[in-house]
N, C-alpha and C positions, 0 to 999 in steps of 0.2 A: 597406803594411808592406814593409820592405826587410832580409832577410835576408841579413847574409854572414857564413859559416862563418870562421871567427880559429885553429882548432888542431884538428885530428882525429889521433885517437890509436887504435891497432888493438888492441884486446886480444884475444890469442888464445887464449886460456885459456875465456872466458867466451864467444867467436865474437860478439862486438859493438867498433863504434867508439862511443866517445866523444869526444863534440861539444861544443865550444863556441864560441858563435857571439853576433852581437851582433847585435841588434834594431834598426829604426830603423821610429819610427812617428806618427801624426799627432796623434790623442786619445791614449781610454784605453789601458792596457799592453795588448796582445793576450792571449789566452786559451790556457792552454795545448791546445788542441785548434787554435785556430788556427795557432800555431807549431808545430806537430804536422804539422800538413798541410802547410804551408812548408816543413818539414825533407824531407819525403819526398818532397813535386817535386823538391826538389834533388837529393837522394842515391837517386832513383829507387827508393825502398823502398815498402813500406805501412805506415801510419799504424800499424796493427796490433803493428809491429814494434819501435815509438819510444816510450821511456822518456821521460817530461821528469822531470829531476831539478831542476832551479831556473831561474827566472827572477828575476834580481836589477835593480831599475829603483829608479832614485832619485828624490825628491821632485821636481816641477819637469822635470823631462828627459825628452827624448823616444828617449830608447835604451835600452834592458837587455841585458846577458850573460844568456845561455843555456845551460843547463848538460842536457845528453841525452847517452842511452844509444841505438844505433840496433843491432840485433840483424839476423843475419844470416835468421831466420824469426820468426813468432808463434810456433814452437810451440818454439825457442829460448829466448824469453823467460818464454814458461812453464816451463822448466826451473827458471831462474836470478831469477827475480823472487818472492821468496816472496807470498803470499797474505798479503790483512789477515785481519785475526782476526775479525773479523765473516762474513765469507765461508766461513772453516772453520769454522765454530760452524752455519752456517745448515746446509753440507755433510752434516756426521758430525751433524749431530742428527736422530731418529725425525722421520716426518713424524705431523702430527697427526691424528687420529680424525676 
């Protein structure tokens, strides 16, 4: 899998760059855990830190755009990344008997 970054963008409001970057790969599309890991050798971050917001790959083709958020810490992202609704349900609910 060959990863090159195409636009990083600084947002300083939110303290993350947004990445987009384009994939080049052999089989199946990569995972986003795997291009997870990719992003963060590159930009010298932790995995911990990297939003993947899309990976878009067409029928047939061995490349996709990569769409991530790379935050300046995990506890950054936990700021700014809301929770799914499953997660706070399980949170704020009594534990059982």
């Amino acid at each position: 899998m060959l990863l090159k970054i195409d636009k990083e963008t600084e947002n300083n409001l939110l303290h993350r760059k947004e990445i987009t970057a384009t994939v080049t790969f052999d089989k199946a599309t990569p995972s986003n855990a795997d291009v997870i890991k990719e992003l963060a050798a590159k930009l010298s971050s932790t995995p911990e830190a990297i939003v993947m917001k899309k990976i878009e790959g067409g029928f047939g083709n061995h490349t996709a755009i990569v769409h991530a958020h790379v935050y300046i810490s995990a506890e950054q992202k936990a700021k700014v990344v809301p929770k799914k609704k499953a997660k706070v349900a399980a949170e704020s609910a009594p534990a059982a008997k």
